[in-house]
C-alpha positions in Angstrom: 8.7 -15.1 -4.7 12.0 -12.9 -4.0 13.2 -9.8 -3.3 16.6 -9.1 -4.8 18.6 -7.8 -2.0 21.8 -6.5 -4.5 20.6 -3.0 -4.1 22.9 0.0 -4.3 21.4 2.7 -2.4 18.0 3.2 -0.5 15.9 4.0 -3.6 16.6 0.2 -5.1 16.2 -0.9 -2.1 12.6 0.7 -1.7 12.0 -0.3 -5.0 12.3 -4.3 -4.4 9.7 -3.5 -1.6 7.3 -1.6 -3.9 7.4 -4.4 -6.9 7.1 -7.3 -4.0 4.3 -5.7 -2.2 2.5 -4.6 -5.6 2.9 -8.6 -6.6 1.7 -10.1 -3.7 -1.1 -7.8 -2.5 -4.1 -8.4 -4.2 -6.1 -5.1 -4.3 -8.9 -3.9 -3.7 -9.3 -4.3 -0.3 -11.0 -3.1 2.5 -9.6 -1.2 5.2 -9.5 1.2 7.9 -7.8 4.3 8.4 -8.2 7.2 10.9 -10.3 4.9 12.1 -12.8 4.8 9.0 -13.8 2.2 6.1 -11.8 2.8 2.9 -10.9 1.0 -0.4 -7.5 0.1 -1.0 -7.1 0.3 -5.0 -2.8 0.0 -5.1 0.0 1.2 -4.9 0.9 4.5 -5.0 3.3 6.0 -7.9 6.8 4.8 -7.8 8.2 8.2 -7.1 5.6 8.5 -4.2 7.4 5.0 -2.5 10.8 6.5 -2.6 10.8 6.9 1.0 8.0 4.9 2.5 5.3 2.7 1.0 2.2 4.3 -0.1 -0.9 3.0 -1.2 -3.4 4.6 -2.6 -7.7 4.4 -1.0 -11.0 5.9 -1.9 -12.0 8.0 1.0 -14.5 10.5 1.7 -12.8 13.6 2.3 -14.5 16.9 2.5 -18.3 15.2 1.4 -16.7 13.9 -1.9 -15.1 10.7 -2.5 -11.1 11.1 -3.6 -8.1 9.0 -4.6 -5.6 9.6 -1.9 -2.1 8.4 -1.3 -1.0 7.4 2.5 1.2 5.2 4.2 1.2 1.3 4.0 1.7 1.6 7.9 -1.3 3.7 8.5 -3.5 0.7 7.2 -5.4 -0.9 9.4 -6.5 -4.9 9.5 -6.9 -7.2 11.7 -5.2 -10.3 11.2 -7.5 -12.7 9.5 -7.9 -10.1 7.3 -4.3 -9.7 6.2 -4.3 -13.4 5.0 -6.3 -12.9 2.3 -5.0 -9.7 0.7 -2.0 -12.2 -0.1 -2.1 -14.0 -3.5 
């Protein structure tokens, strides 16, 4: 595994993140967020992890179960857990 580090602005940079993490993560996985159970499918769209990494989860929202994108930070695991999203 590397990340090439030769990047010349942010959005290459972000974009060695987004094709590590979409590597290595092995989705789906469970996980919480705002403090409730939700399926992690992937990543979100490139354009989408410009800025910050976004994954995308099934979550109920409104009664109805949707595909929505948030932040990779705003995941929630505990640590055992974390081991073995890793490939």
């Amino acid at each position: 595994m590397e990340i090439v580090v030769d990047a010349y602005d942010e959005v290459e940079r972000a974009m060695g993140w987004y094709y590590y993490l979409d590597d290595n993560l092995q989705f789906p996985f469970t996980a919480y967020w705002r403090n409730k159970k939700v399926e992690v499918i992937g990543m979100a769209s490139e354009g989408e992890c410009e800025a910050d990494m976004r994954v995308e989860i099934c979550a109920l929202v409104g009664g109805e179960e949707e595909v929505i994108s948030i932040q990779l930070q705003d995941v929630q695991r505990n640590f055992y857990s974390l081991t073995k999203i890793y490939r």
